[in-house]
ROFI-362102 format. One record per residue (C-alpha): residue number from 1; residue in one letter; x, y, z. Coordinates in steps of 0.5 Angstrom, whole numbers, plus 500, padded with zeros to 3 digits. Layout:
REM ROFI-362102
NUM;A;X;Y;Z $
...
REM end
This chain:
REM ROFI-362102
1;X;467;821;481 $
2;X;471;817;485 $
3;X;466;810;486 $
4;X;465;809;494 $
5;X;464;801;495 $
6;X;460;802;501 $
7;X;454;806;497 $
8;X;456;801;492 $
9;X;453;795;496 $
10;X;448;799;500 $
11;X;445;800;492 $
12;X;445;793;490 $
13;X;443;790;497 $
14;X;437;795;496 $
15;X;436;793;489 $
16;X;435;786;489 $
17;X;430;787;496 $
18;X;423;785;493 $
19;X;426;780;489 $
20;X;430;776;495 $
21;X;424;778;500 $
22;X;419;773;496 $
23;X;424;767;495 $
24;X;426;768;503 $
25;X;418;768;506 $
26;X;418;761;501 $
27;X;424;759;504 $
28;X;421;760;511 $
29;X;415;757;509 $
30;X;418;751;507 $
31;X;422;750;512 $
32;X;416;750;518 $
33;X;412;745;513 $
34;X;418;741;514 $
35;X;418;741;522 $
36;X;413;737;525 $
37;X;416;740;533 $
38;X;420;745;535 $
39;X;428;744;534 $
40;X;432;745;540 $
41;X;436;750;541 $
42;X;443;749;539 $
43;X;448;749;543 $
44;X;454;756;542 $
45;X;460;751;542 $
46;X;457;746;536 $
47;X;461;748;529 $
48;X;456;750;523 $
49;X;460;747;517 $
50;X;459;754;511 $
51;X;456;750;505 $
52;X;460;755;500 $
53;X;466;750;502 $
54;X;469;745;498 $
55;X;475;739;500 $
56;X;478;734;497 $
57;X;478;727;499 $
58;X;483;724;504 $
59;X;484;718;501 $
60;X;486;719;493 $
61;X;489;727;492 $
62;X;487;727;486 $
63;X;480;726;487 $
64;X;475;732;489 $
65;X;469;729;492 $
66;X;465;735;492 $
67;X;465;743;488 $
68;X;461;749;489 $
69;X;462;751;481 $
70;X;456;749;477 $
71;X;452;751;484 $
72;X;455;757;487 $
73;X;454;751;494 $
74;X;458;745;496 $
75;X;455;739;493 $
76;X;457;732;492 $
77;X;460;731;485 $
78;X;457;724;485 $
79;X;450;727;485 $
80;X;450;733;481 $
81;X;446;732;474 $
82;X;451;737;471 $
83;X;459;735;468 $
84;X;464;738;473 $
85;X;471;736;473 $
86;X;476;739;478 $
87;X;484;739;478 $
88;X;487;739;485 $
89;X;493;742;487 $
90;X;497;736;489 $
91;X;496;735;482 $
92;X;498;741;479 $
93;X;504;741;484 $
94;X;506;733;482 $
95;X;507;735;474 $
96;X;510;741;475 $
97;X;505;746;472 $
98;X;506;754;472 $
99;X;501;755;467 $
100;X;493;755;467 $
101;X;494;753;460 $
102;X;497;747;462 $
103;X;493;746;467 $
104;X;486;744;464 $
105;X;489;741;459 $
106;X;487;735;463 $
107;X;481;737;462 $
108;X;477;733;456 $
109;X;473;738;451 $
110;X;478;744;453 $
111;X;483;748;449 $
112;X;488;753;449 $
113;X;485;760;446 $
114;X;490;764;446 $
115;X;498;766;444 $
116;X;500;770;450 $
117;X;494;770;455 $
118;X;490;765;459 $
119;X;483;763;455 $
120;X;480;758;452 $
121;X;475;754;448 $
122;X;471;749;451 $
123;X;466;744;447 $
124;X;469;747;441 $
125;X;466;753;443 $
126;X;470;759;446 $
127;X;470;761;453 $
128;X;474;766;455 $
129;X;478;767;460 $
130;X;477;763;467 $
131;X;473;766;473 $
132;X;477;767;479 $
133;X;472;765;486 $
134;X;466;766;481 $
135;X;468;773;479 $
136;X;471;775;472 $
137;X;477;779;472 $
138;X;479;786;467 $
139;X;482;783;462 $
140;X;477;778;461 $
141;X;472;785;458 $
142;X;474;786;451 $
143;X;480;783;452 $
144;X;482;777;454 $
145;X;490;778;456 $
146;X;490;776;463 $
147;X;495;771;466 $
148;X;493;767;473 $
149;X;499;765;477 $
150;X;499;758;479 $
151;X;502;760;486 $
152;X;495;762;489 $
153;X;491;757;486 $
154;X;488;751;491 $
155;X;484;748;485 $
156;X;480;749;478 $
157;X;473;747;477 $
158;X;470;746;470 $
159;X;463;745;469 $
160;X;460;745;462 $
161;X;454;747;459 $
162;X;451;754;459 $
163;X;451;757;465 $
164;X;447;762;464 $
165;X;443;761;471 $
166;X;449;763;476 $
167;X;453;767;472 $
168;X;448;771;468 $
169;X;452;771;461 $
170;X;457;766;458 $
171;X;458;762;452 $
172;X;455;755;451 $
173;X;461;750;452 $
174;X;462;752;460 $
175;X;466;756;465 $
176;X;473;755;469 $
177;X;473;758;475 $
178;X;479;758;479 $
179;X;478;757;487 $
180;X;485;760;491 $
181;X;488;759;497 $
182;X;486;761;503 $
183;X;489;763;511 $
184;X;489;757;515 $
185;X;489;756;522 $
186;X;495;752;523 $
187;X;502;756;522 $
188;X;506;753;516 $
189;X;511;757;510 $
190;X;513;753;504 $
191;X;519;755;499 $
192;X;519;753;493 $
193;X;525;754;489 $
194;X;525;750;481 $
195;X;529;752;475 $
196;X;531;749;468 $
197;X;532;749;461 $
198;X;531;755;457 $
199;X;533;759;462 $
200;X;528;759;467 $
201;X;528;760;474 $
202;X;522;761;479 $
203;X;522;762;487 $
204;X;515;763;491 $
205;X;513;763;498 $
206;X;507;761;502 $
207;X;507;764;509 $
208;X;500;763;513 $
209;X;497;762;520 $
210;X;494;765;525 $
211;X;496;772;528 $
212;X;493;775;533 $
213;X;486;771;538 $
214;X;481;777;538 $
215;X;476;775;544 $
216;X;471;770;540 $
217;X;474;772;534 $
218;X;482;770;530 $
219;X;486;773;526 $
220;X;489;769;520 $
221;X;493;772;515 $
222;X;497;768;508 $
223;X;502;772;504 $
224;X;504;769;497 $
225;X;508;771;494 $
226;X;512;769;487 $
227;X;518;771;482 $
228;X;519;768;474 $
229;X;525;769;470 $
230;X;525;765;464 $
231;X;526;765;456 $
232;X;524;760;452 $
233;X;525;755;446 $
234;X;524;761;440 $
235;X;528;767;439 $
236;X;527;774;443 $
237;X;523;771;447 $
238;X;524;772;455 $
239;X;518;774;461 $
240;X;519;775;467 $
241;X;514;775;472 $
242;X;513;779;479 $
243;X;507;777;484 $
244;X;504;778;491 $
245;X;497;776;495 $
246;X;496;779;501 $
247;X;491;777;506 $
248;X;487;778;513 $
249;X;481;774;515 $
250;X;477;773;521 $
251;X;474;768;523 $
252;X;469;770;529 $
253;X;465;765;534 $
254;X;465;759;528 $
255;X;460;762;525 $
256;X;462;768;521 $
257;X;468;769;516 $
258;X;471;776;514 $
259;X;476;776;509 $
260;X;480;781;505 $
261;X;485;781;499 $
262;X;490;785;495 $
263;X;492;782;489 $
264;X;498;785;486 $
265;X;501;782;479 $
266;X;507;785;473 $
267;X;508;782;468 $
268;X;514;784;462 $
269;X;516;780;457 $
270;X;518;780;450 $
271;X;513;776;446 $
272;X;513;771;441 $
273;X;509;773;435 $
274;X;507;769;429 $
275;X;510;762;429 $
276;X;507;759;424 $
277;X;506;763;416 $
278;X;500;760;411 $
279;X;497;762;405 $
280;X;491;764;407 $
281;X;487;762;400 $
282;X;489;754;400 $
283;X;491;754;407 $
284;X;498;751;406 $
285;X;503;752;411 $
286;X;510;755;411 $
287;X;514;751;415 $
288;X;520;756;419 $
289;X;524;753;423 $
290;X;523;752;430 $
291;X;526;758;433 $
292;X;522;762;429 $
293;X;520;768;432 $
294;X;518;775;428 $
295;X;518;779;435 $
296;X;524;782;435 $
297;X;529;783;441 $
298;X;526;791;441 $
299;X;519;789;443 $
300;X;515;788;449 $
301;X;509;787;452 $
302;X;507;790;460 $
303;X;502;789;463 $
304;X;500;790;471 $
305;X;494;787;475 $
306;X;491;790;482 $
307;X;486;787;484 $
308;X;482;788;491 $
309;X;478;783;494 $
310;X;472;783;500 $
311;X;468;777;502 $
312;X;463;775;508 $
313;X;460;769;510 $
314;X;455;767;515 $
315;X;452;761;518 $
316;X;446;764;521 $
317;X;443;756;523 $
318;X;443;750;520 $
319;X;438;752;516 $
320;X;441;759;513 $
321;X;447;762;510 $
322;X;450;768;507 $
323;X;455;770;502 $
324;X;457;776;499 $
325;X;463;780;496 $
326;X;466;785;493 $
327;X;472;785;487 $
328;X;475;790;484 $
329;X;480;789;478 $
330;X;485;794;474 $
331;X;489;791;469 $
332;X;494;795;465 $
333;X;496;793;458 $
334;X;502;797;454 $
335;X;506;793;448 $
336;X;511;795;442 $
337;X;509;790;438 $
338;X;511;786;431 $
339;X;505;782;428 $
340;X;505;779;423 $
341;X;502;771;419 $
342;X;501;772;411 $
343;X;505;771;406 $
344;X;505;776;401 $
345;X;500;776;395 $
346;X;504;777;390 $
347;X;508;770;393 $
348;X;503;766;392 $
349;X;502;760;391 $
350;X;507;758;397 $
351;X;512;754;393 $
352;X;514;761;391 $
353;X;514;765;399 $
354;X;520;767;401 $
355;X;517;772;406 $
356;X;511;772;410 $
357;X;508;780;412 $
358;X;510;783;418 $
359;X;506;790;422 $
360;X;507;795;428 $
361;X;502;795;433 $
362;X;503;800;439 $
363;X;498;798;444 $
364;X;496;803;450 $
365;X;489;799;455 $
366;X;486;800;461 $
367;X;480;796;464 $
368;X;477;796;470 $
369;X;471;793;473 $
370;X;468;792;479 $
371;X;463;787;482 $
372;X;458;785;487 $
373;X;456;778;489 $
374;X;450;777;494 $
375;X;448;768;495 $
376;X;443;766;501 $
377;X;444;760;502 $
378;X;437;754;505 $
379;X;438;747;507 $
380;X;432;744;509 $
381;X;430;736;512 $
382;X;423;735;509 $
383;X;420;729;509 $
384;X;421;727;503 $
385;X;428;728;502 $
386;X;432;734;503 $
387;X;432;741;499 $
388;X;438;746;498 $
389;X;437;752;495 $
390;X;441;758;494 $
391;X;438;765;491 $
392;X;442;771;490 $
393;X;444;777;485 $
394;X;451;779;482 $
395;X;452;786;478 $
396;X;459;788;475 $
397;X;461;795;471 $
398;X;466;794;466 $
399;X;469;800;462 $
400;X;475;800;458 $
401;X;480;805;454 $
402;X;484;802;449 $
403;X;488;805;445 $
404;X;492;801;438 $
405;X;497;805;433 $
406;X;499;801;427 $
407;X;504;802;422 $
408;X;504;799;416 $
409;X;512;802;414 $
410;X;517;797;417 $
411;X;523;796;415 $
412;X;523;790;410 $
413;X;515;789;412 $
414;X;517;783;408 $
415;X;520;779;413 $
416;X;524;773;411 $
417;X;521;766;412 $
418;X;527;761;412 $
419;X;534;766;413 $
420;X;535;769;419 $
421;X;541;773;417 $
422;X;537;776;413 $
423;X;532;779;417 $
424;X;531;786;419 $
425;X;527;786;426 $
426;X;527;794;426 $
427;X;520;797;430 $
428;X;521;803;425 $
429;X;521;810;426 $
430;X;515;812;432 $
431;X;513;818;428 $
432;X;510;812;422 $
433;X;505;810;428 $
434;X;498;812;427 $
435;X;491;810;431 $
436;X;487;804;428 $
437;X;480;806;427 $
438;X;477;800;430 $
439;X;483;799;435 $
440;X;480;806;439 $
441;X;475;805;443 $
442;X;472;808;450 $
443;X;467;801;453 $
444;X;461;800;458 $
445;X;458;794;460 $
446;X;454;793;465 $
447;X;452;786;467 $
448;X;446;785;473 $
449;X;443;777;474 $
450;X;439;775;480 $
451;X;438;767;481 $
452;X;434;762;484 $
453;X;436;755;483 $
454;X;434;748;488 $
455;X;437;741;489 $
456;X;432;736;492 $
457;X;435;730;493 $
458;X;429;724;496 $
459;X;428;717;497 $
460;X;434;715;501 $
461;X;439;720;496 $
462;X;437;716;490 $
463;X;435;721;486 $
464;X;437;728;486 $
465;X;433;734;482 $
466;X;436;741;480 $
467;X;432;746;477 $
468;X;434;753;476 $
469;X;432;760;473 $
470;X;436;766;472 $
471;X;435;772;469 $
472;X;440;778;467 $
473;X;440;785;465 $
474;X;446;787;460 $
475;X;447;795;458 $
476;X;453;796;453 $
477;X;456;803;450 $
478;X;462;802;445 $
479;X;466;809;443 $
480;X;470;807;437 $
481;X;470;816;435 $
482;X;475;814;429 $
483;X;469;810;425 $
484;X;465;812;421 $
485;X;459;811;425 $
486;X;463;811;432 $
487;X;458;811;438 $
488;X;454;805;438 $
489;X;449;802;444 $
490;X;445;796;446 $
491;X;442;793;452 $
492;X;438;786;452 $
493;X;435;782;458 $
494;X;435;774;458 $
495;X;431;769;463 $
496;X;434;763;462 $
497;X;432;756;466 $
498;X;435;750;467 $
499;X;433;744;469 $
500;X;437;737;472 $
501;X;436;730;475 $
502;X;440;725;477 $
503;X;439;717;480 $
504;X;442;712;483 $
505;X;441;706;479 $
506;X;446;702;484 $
507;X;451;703;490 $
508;X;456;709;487 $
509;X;453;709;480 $
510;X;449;715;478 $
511;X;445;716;471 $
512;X;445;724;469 $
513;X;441;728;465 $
514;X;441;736;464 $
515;X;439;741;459 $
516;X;440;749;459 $
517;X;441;756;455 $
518;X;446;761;454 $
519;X;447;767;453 $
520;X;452;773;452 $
521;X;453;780;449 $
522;X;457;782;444 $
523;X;460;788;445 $
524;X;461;790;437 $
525;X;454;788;436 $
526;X;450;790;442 $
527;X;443;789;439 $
528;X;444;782;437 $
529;X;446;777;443 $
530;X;449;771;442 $
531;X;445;765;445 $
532;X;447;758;446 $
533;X;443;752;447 $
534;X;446;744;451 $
535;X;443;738;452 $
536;X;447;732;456 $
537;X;446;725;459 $
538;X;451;721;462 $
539;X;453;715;467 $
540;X;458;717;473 $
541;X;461;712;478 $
542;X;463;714;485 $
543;X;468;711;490 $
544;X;473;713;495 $
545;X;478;709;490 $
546;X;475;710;483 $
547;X;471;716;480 $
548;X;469;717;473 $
549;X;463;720;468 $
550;X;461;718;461 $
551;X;458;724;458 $
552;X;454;725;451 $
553;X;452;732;449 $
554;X;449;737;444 $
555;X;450;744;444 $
556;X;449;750;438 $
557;X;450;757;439 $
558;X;448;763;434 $
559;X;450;770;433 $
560;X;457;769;434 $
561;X;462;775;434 $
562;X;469;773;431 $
563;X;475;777;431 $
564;X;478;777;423 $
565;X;486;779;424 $
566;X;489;782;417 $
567;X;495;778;416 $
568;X;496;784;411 $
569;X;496;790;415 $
570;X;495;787;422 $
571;X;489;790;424 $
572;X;483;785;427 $
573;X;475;787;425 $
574;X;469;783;427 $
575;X;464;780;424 $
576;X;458;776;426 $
577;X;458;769;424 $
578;X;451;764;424 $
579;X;450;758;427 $
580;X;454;752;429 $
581;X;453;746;433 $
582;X;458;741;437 $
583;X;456;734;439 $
584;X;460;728;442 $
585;X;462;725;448 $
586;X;467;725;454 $
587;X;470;720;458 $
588;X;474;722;465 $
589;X;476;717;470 $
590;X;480;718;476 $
591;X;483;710;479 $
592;X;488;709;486 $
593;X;488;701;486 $
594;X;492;701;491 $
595;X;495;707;496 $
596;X;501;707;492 $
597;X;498;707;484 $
598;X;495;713;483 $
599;X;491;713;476 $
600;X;488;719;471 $
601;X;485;719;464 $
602;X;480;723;459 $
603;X;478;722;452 $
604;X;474;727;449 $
605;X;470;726;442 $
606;X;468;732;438 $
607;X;464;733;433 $
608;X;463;740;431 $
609;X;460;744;424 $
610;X;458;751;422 $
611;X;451;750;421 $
612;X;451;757;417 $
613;X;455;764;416 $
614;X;452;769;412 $
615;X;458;774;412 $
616;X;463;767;410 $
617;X;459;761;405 $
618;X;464;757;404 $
619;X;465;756;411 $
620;X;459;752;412 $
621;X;460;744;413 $
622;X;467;744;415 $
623;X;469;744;423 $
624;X;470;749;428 $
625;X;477;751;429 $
626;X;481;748;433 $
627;X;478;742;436 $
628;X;481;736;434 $
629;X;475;730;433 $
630;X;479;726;437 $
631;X;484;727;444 $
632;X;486;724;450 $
633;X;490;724;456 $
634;X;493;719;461 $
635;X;497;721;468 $
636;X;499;715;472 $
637;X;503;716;479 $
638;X;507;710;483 $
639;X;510;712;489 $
640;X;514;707;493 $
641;X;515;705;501 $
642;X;520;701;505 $
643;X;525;700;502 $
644;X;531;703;499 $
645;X;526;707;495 $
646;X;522;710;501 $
647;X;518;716;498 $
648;X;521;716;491 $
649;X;515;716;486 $
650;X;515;716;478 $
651;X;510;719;474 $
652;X;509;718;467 $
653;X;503;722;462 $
654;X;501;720;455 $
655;X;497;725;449 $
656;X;494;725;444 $
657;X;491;730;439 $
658;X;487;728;433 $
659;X;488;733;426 $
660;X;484;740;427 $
661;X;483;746;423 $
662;X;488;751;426 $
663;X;486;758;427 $
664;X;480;761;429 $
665;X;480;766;424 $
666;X;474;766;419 $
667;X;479;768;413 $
668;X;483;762;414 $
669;X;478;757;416 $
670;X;481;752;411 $
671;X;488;751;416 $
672;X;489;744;417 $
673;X;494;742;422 $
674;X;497;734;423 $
675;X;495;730;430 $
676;X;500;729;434 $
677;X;502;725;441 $
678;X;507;727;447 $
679;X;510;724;453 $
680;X;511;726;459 $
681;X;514;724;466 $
682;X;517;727;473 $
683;X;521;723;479 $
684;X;519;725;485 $
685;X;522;725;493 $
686;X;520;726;500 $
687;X;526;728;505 $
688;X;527;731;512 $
689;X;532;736;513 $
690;X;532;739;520 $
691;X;525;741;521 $
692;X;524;742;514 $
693;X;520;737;510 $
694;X;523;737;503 $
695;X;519;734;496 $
696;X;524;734;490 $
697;X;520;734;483 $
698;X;524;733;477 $
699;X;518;734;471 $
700;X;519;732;463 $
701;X;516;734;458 $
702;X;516;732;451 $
703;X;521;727;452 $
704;X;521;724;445 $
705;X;523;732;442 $
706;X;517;731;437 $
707;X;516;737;433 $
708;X;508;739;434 $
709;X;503;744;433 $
710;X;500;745;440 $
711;X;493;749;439 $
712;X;492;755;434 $
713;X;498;756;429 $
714;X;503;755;435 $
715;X;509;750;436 $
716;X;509;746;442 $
717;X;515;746;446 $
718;X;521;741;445 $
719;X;524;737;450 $
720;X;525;740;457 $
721;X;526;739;464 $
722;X;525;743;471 $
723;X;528;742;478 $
724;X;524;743;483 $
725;X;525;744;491 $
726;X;518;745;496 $
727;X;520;746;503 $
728;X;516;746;508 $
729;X;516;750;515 $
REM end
């Protein structure tokens, strides 16, 4: 049957009655408490600001003065008792970003988790996929293939910790959400036309504005739309990419917003797999050149993204607010695939490898998930200090149909390392691919959360308190009808609290400290959840000019699903690991010592160990995989006035990465891979042309080619230059 999104609402509204009911009357309570007279009535005309907005500040660009992320409301970042970083779009745009991989790299504690797709480990701990506007999207359910477009992105967010009180479910290094860009009230349209090496060329469009005056209401709309045509550094590679959001919005009486959204994203190209062959009993690395690539000029990987969205919000007084929205997303995955890592057992040891193994995969996925959330917003004078609470429900329904077909008979399986003339990058005969039994599978998920979380801040805003509670309900039904045992069911509930404090020692320095508990389903194990506990403390500085944290913390998570990929038969299989823990410190800061000179840096120290693995032993005491125990990142920006160089700028940027175990793989835990460094840097103009204001951005990376393990197994890119014109109508 057909899902009616209306009857949808209607239930999940009703479900969550009792329980919004009772916060409701303590919210009125509070607020009558807190009144000694009457208010005045307010007049129409006075605009009531929605807390569930978030701004950057007027002075440094790169400097984000509040976020929405660890609180689901607008709050001062100087103040929030938990560790949140942003990245701002003039950011992303002065270094030439087209690549949310790229993006939070700037971010300490935050690693790229996947070859061809956006997914991350944050604190040494996997954490999926990024949220966009709070919601998770398909691919992110079993799957993790999705890709984000960095067109409709107005910010990223990142706070760290468990989150389980707002988002229910998640693991305990922390969550990235993405906020978009959204209709504005003025008209403008940018252009953007950028190209360069590796036959790259990429073109979007940004058109929003006012469209029609509807009484005491105004239509706003904003179309963006994208177009990338590129290959890459290693061979057969190529992607292109073609992607559309429409929007309508209406603002009514300065009160009420109501928005909707269509998300349309393709996606095609030939991907890069396996770069970098070992030998997986010692580790050792083979060592190919820097083009290679077991891919093939036959393989391909599709995928199509539909997304639907509605939100509504509304400032009823100064006192009270609503948000909810409705997503669903639909992503479509289709590939020919040639996989493939391990050297031969009959090679080993590797100084007699002259080929590494390669396999066929066919792959066929769909998954879909509709969402529903729900935030009721207090802000309340008392006569201590003031209160903001936000209470509220979310439900998502995930299903997945995945389908995986292998062969194990290609031509010349035994795939030559070092000779490409040599190389046979035949897929095979179709009729030798056959299901994978553990790769079809019909999934069910169902995640339910309701939350209540308050922040009081009193004595003169010197101290802040954050105190939250949220529980979650989660029903799993995995299908894989080619195992052994095929059907397999779970569900779990979980109340987790959460509790923070924040004090101003002196003007703009903060004193921190926060402690809260994950938890997660796993979807091959779904009687055993995954659960992770945090604690941190901290120092932030916050000026119009300077803003910075120090952060130490201390995490541990147990019962953790961990995929094993078969080098050999190019299969991935699941197993439970044990316990594992990650401590260390973080460091962030953002300097504008003048209007000109803009400053960025962090540094990221990482301490993590596998406490215990029941299913691999000698895992035990070594480093989680891929999270290097030293890493730090530095961007600084001058941009000239007057003069013969009036609005030129220069930016140059800086990093480093130490040595880290470098596959996830708990089979080939003992991978090592070398630290590394790399420099960057872009030029910058501003000119007028006609009525068009036109900013030209050349961006450098790796300006010393140095040849580099970026994360994973996975070669960085050598030197390369991008050209981009952003016109502004």
């Amino acid at each position: 049957m057909k899902a009616n999104p209306l009857n949808d609402t209607i239930k999940f509204l009703a479900l969550g009655r009792k329980f919004s009911s009772a916060v409701v009357i303590l919210v009125f309570q509070l607020q009558s408490s807190a009144q000694t007279s009457p208010a005045p009535a307010e007049p129409e005309e006075v605009i009531l600001l929605s807390p569930f907005e978030v701004e950057a500040t007027q002075v440094n660009s790169y400097l984000a003065t509040n976020s929405a992320v660890g609180t689901r409301i607008a709050v001062p970042l100087e103040s929030l008792p938990l560790t949140a970083s942003v990245v701002t779009s003039d950011f992303i745009q002065d270094r030439g970003w087209t690549s949310l991989n790229d993006v939070v790299r700037q971010v300490p504690g935050i690693r790229r988790n996947g070859n061809n797709s956006d997914e991350f480990t944050i604190r040494g701990f996997r954490a999926g996929s990024a949220r966009r506007n709070y919601f998770s999207d398909a691919p992110a359910f079993a799957g993790e293939r999705g890709r984000n477009e960095m067109a409709e992105i107005e910010r990223i967010e990142v706070v760290k910790g468990p989150t389980s009180v707002l988002f229910g479910f998640g693991n305990p290094g922390g969550v990235i959400n993405i906020l978009t860009k959204k209709p504005l009230a003025k008209q403008q349209t940018v252009l953007t036309l950028e190209g360069g090496d590796f036959d790259l060329f990429r073109a979007t469009i940004d058109a929003t504005g006012p469209l029609a005056k509807l009484g005491e209401g105004q239509l706003l709309y904003r179309v963006i739309g994208a177009y990338l045509d590129s290959g890459g550094f290693r061979d057969f590679e190529a992607y292109e990419q073609k992607f559309l959001n429409a929007q309508l919005q209406l603002n009514y009486k300065k009160r009420t917003m109501v928005r909707a959204e269509v998300r349309l994203q393709d996606l095609d190209e030939h991907e890069a797999f396996i770069l970098m062959p070992f030998e997986p009993n010692t580790g050792t690395l083979a060592l190919p050149e820097r083009t290679y690539n077991t891919g093939g000029p036959d393989t391909y990987a599709k995928q199509k993204q539909i997304t639907t969205y509605l939100e509504a919000t509304h400032v009823f007084n100064e006192h009270f607010s609503l948000r909810a929205a409705a997503v669903r997303d639909e992503h479509y995955y289709n590939a020919l695939r040639r996989v493939g890592a391990q050297i031969p057992p009959a090679q080993v040891p590797l100084s007699n490898a002259t080929t590494v193994v390669v396999t066929g995969n066919i792959n066929d996925d769909k998954r879909q998930i509709d969402s529903l959330q729900l935030d009721f917003t207090g802000s309340f004078k008392l006569p201590f200090g003031t209160l903001k609470t936000v209470v509220g429900a979310s439900n998502a329904e995930a299903k997945a149909r995945v389908s995986s077909l292998v062969n194990t008979n290609l031509p010349q399986r035994n795939f030559p390392i070092f000779n490409i003339a040599a190389r046979n990058y035949s897929v095979g005969n179709l009729a030798d691919y056959f299901p994978a039994a553990n790769g079809v599978s019909n999934e069910k998920r169902s995640d339910r959360v309701y939350y209540a979380l308050a922040i009081l801040t009193a004595f003169d805003e010197r101290l802040t308190l954050l105190a939250g509670a949220g529980r979650g309900e989660t029903k799993t039904f995995l299908n894989q009808p080619l195992m052994a045992n095929p059907i397999s069911r779970g569900e779990f509930e979980l109340s987790k609290p959460q509790f923070g404090a924040s004090f101003r020692i002196v003007p703009h320095v903060f004193l921190f400290a926060n402690t809260s508990d994950s938890g997660v389903a796993n979807s091959r194990f779904p009687d055993t959840p995954e659960e992770g506990k945090n604690y941190e403390f901290g120092i932030k500085v916050a000026q119009d000019r300077f803003s910075g944290s120090v952060t130490y913390f201390d995490t541990t998570r147990r019962n953790i699903q961990v995929g094993r990929f078969d080098g050999l038969t190019g299969l991935t299989f699941f197993e439970l690991s044990g316990e594992e823990s990650s401590k260390g410190a973080e460091v962030e800061f953002q300097f504008l010592p003048t209007d000109q000179f803009q400053l960025l840096g962090s540094y990221a120290y990482l301490d993590t160990e596998v406490i215990s693995d029941l299913e691999r032993p000698a895992r035990v005491g070594t480093e989680l995989p891929d999270a290097p125990r030293n890493s730090y990142r530095f961007w600084g920006k001058y941009t000239f006035k007057g003069g013969p160089f009036d609005r030129l700028w220069i930016g140059a940027g800086y990093m480093f990465t130490d040595r880290m175990r470098g596959n996830r793989n708990p089979v080939t835990f003992r991978v090592l891979v070398d630290s590394w460094s790399r420099w960057d840097a872009s030029l910058g103009y501003s000119m007028e042309i006609g009525r068009a204001n036109v900013d030209w951005v050349l961006t450098m990376e790796n300006l010393t080619d140095e040849d580099y393990i970026d994360y994973f197994l996975v070669r960085g890119r050598p030197f390369n230059a991008k050209l981009s014109a952003r016109i502004r109508f």
